[in-house]
N, CA, C and O atoms as a DFTB+ gen file, in Angstrom:
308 C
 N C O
     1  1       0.836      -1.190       0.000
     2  2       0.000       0.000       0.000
     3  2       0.872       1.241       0.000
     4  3       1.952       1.245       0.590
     5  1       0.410       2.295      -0.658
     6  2       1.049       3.548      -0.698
     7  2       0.214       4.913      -0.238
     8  3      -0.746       5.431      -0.808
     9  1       0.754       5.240       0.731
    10  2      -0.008       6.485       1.341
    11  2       0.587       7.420       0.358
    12  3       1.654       7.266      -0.236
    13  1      -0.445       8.656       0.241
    14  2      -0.057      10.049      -0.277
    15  2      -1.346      11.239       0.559
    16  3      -2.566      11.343       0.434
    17  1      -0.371      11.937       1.359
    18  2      -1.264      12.796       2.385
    19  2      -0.861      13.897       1.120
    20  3       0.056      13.748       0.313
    21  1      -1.845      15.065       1.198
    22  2      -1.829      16.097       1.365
    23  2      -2.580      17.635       1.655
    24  3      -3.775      17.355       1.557
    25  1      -2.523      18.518       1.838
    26  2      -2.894      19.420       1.890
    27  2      -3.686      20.612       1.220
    28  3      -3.178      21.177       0.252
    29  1      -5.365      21.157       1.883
    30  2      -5.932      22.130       0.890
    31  2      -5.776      23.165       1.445
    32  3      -6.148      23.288       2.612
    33  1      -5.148      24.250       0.724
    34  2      -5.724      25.787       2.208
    35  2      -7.071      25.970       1.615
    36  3      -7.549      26.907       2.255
    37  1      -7.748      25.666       0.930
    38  2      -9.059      26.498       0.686
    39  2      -9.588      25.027       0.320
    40  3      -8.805      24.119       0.042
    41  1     -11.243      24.838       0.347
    42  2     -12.441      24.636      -0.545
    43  2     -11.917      24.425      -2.319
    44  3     -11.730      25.325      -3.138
    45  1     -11.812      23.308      -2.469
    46  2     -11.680      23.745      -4.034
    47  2     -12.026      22.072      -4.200
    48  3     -12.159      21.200      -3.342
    49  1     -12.120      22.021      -5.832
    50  2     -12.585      20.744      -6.447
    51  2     -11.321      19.871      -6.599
    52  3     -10.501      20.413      -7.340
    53  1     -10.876      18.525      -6.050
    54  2      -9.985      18.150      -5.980
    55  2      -9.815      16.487      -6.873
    56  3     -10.665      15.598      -6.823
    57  1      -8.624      16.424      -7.571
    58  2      -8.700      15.329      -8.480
    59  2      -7.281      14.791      -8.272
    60  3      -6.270      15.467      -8.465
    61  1      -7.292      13.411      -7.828
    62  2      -5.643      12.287      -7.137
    63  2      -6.022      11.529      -8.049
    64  3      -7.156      11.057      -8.118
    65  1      -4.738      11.250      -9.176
    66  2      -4.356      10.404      -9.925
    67  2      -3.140       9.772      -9.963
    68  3      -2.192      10.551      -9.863
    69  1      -2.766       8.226     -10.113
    70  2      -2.085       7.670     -10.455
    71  2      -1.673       7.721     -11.950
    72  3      -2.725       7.541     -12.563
    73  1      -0.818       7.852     -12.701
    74  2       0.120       7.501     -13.976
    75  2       1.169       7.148     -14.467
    76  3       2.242       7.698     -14.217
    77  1       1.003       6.043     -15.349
    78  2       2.574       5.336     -15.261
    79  2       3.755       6.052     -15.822
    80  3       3.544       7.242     -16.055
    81  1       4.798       5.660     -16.060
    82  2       5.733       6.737     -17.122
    83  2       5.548       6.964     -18.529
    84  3       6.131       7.775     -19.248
    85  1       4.615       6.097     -18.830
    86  2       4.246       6.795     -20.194
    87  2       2.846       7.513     -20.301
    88  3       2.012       7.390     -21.198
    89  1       2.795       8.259     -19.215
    90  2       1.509       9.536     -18.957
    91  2       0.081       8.700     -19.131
    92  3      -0.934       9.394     -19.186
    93  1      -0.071       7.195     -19.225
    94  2      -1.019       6.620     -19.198
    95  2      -2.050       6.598     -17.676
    96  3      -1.602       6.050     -16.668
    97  1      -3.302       7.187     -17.674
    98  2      -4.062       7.097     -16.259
    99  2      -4.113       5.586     -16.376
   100  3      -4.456       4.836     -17.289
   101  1      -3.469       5.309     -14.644
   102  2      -3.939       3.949     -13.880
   103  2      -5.071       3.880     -13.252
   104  3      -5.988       3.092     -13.486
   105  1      -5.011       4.963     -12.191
   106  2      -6.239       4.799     -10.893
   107  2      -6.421       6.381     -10.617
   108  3      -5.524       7.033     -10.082
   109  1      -7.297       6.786     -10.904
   110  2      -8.477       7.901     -10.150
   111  2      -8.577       7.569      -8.928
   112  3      -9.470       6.782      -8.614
   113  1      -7.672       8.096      -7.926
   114  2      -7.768       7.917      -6.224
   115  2      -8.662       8.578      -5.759
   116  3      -9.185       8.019      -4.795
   117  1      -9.219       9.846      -6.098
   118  2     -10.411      10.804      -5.606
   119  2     -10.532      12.001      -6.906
   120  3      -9.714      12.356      -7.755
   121  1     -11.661      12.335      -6.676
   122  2     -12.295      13.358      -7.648
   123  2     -13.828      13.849      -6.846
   124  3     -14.816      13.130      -6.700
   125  1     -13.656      15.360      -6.373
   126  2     -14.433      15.846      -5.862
   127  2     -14.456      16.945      -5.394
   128  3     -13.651      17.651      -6.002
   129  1     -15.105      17.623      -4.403
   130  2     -15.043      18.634      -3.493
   131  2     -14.137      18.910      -1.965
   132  3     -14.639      18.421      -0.953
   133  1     -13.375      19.361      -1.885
   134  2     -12.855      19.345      -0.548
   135  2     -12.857      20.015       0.325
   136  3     -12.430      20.968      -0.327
   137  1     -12.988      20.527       1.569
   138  2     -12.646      21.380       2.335
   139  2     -11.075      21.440       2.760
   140  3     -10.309      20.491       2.927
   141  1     -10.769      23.133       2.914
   142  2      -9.419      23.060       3.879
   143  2      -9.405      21.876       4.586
   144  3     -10.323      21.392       5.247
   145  1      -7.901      21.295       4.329
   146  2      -7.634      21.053       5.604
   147  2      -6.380      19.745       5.135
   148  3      -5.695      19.918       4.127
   149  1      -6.224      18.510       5.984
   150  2      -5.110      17.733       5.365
   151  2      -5.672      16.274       4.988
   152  3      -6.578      15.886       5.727
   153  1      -5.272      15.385       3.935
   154  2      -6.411      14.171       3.323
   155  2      -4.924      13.487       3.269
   156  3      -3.805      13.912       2.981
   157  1      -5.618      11.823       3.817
   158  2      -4.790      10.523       3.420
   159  2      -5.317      10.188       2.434
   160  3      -6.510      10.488       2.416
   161  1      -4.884       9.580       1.396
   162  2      -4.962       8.337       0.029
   163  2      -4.468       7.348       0.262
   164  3      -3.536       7.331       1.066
   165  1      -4.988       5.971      -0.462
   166  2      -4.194       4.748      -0.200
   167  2      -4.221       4.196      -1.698
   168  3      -5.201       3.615      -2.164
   169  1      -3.284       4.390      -2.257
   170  2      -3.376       3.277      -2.995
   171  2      -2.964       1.675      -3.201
   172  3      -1.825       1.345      -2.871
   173  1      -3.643       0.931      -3.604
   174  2      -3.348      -0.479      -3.319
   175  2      -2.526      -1.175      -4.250
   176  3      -2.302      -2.380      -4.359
   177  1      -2.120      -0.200      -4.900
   178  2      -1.303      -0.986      -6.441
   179  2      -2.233      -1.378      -7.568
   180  3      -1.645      -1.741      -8.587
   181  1      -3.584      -1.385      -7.614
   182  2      -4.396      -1.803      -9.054
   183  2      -4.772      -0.380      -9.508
   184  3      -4.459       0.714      -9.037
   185  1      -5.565      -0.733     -10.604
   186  2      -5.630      -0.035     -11.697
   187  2      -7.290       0.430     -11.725
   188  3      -7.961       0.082     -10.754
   189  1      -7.944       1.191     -12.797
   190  2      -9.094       1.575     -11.925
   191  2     -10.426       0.466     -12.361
   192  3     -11.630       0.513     -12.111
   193  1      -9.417      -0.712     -13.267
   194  2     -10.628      -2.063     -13.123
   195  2     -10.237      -2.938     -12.240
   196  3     -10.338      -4.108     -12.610
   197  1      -9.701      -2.702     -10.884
   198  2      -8.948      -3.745     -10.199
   199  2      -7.851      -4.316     -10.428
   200  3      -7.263      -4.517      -9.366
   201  1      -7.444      -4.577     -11.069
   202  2      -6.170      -5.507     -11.714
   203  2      -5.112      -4.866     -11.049
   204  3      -4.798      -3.676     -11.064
   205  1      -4.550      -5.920     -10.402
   206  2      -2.495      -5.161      -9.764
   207  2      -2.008      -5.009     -11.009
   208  3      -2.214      -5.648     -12.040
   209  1      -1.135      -3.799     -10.701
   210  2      -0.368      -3.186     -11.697
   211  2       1.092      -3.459     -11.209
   212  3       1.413      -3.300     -10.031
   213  1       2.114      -3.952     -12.351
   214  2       3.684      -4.531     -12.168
   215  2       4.355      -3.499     -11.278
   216  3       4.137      -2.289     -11.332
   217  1       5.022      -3.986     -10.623
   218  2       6.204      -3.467      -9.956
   219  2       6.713      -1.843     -11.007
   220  3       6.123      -1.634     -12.067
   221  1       7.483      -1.164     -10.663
   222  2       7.855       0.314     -11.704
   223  2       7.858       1.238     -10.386
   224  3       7.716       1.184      -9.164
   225  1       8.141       2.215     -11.565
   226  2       8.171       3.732     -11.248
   227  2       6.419       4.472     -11.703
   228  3       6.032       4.109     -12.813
   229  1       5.627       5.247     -11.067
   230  2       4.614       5.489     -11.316
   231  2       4.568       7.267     -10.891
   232  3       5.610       7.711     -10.409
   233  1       3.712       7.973     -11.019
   234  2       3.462       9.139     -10.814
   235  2       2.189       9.227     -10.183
   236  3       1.294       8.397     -10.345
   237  1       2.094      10.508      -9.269
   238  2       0.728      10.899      -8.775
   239  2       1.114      12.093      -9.214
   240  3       2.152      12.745      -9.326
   241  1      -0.737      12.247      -9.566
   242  2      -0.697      14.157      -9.723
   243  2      -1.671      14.657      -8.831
   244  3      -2.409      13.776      -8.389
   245  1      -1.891      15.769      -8.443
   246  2      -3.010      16.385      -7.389
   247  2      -2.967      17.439      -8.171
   248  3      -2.003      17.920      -8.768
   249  1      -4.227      17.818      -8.129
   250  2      -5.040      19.330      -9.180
   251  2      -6.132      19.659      -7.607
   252  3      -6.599      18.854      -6.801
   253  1      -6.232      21.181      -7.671
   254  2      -6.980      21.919      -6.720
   255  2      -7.030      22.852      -7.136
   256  3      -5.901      23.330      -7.249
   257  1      -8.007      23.657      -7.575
   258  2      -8.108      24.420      -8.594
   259  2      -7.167      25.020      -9.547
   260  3      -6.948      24.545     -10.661
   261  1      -6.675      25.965      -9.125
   262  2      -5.548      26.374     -10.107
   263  2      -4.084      25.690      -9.972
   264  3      -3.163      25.689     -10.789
   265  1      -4.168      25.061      -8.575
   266  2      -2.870      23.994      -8.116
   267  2      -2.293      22.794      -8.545
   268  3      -3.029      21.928      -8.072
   269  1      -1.357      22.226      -9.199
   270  2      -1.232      21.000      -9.985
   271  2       0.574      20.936      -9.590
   272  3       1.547      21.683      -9.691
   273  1       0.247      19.470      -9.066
   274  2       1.924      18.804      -8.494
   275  2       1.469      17.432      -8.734
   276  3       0.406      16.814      -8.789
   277  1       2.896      17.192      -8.871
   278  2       2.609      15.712      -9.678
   279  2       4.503      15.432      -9.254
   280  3       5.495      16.150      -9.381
   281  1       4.270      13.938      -8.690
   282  2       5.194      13.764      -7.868
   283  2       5.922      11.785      -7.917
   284  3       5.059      10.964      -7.604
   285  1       6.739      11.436      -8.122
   286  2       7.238      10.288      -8.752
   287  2       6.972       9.629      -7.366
   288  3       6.763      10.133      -6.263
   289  1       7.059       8.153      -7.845
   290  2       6.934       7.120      -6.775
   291  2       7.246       5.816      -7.465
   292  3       6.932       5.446      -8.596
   293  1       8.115       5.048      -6.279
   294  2       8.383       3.552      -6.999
   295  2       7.162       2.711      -6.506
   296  3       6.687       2.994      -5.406
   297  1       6.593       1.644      -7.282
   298  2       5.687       0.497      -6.866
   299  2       6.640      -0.765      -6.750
   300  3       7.002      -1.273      -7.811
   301  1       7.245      -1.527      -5.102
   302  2       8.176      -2.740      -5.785
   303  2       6.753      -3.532      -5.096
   304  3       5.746      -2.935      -4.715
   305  1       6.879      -4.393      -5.072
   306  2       5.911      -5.849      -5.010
   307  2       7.047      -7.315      -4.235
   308  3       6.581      -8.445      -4.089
């Protein structure tokens, strides 16, 4: 499992994605509304039909309104 906390200062519409290195979406972790404040994620290693996804290097991105970070991560197994 892979935690990814982070942080809103404001109310804004919030979207956690997984992507592999070739900018392909794996898993939609959340997509919604948020309030300030600080959020855990878990991802479990699958993909967004279930299926485990191989061992690699993967990316998360976080978007909050005008905010967008996108941040590397290894998956080993």
């Amino acid at each position: 499992l892979t935690n990814i906390s982070y942080s809103i200062p404001e109310q804004a519409h919030v979207k956690l994605c997984i992507y592999d290195i070739n900018g392909t979406l794996i898993k939609t972790l959340f997509e919604g509304e948020q309030s300030a404040g600080r959020y855990y994620s878990v991802w479990n290693g699958e993909n967004n039909s279930g299926i485990k996804v191989g061992s690699g290097v993967y990316f998360y991105r976080i978007q909050a309104s005008s905010f967008m970070q996108t941040r590397k991560m290894i998956l080993l197994k």
